[in-house]
N, C-alpha and C positions, 0 to 999 in steps of 0.2 A: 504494500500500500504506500503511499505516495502523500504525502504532507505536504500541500502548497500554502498553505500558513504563512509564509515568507512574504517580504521584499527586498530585492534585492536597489540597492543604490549607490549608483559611481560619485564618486567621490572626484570629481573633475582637477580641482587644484591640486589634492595629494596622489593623484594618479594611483587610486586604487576603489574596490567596490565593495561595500558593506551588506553584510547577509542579517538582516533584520526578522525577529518573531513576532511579525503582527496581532498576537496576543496578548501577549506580556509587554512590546517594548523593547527589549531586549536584541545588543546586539551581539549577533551570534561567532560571528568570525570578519576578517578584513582582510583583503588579499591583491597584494599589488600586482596591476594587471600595466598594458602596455600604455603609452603615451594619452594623458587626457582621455580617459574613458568619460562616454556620455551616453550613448544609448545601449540601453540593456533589452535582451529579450527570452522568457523562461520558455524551456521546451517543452515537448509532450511529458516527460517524466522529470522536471523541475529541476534541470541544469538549466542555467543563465549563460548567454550569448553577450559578450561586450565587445560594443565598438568604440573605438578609439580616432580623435582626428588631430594629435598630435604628431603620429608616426605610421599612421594607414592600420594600426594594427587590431585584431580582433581575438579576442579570450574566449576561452571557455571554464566556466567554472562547473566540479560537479555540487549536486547537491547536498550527498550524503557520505560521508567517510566510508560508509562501508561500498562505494563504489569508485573510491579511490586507491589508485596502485600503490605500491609501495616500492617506489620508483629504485630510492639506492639500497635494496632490498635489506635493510635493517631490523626488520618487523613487526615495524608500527607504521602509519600514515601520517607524516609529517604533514602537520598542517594549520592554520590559526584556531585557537577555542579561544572561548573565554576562561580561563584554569580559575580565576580568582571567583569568577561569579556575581560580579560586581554589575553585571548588563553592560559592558562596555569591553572595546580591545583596546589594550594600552600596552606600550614596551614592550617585552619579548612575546607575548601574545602573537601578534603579525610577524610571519616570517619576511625575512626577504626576497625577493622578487628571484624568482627561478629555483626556489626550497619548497614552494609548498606544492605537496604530492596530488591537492582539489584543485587544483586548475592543471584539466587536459591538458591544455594547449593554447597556447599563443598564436598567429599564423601572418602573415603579410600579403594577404590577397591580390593585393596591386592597388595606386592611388596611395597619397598622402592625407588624405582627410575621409576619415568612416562618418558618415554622415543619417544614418539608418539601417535598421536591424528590426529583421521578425520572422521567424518559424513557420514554416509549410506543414501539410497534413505528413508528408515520408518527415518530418524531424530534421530536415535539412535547415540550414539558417540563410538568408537572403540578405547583402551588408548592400547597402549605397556608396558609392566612388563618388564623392560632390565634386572634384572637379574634370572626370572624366566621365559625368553623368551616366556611369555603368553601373549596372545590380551582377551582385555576381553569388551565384546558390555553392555553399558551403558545404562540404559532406562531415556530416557530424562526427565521425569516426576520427578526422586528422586534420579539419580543415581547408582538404582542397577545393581547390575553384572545379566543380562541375558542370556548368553553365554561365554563361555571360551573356547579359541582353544590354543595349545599348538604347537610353530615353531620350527624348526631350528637354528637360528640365531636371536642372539639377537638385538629386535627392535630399528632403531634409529629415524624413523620417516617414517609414512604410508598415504596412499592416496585413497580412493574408487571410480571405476570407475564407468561407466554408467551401469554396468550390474552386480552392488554393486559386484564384485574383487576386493579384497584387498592386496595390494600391499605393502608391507612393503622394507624400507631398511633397508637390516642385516649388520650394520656395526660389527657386532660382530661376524665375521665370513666371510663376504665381501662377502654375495651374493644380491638376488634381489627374493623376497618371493611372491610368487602368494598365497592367499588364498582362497576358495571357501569356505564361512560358511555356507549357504544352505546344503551340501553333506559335509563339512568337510574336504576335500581334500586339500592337503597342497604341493607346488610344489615348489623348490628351484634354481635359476637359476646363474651357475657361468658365470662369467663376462669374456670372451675371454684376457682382456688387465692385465697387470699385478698391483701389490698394490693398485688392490682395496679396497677404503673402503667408500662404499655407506652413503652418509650425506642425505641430504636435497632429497625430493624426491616429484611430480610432475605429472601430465598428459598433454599432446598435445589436441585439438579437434580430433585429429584422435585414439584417443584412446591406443597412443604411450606414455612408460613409461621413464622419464627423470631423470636423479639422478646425483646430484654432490658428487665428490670425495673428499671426506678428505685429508688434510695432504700433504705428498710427491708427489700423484701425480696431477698435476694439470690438470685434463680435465673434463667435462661432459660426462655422457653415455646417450646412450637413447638404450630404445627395443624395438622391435615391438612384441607384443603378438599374433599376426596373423603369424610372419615367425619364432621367438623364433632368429632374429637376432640383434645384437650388432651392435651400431657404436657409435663413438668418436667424440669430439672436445677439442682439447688443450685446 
């Protein structure tokens, strides 16, 4: 069984990501991952996908120790707890960057700025290239690139729906990116309201796409992929 009770949060300026008990509070471990990590995203079985747009680079963290190797075979799983219990990592707590046995892997897919990250139905992860506006499919196992699709609009953060559509916001360029990587098919959608610029982006259970707006203008959008319409909240 599988305990998503978590969140997991990069820690942008200390170039590392916090595995938090949404319960409690409590944080559970800290684990330095590659340059300026920003966008996280949890898998089918609650390992965390980190992208990075200091150094192109992307993590993986696992979830649970007991699915962590025991890399320089000592045997135990070298890895961040909290030993004192205090809800917090402090001091020797966090290992240094290339000692802890919970993070798979690191990998360099290509591009210097990871710009978005999200999980398909096979478990794969999908990273954003912002200035090579490329989506490139990760293979869980190692991190390799086993797909590349080339968009429009450069990636700021992607979402995959129930029927693995990829959905990116292009703040760089202010649209709202449909992808089909089965067929390849890449479709761009402008936004009816004015100074858009698509941030953070989302799904409804109904299969409706939500994206908040950068900057100047303050509202939410959402779309419906069934009418291809627009609507607003301040």
């Amino acid at each position: 069984e599988i305990d998503l009770s978590l969140i997991w949060i990069a820690n942008s300026g200390e170039g590392t990501v916090s595995k938090l008990d949404t319960k409690t509070g409590n944080e559970l471990g800290r684990y330095a991952t590659c340059g300026d990590p920003s966008r996280t995203s949890v898998d089918l079985f609650g390992d965390v996908w980190v992208a990075c747009r200091a150094d192109g680079g992307v993590a993986k963290i696992l979830r649970h120790e007991l699915t962590c190797p025991d890399k320089n075979g000592n045997g135990v799983v070298d890895t961040s707890r909290d030993l004192d219990g205090d809800g917090q990592i402090s001091g020797g707590e966090m290992l240094p960057a290339g000692q802890d046995e919970c993070i798979k892997f690191i990998v360099y897919p290509g591009g210097a700025v990871q710009r978005a990250a999200g999980v398909d139905s096979e478990n794969h992860c999908w990273v954003g290239d912002w200035d090579a506006a490329v989506l490139r499919r990760l293979h869980p196992d190692d991190g390799s690139v086993v797909q590349s699709i080339s968009i429009p609009n450069n990636p700021y953060g992607l979402v995959v729906d129930g029927d693995n559509i990829i959905w990116v916001a292009g703040r760089g360029g202010g649209r709202l990116v449909r992808v089909d990587p089965t067929t390849g098919q890449v479709d761009a959608y402008q936004s009816p309201y004015s100074e858009t610029s698509p941030y953070g982006i989302t799904l409804d259970n109904k299969g409706r796409i939500w994206v908040a707006n950068c900057c100047s203008n303050h509202a939410v959008y959402r779309f419906d992929p069934a009418t291809a319409q627009w609507s607003a909240a301040p």
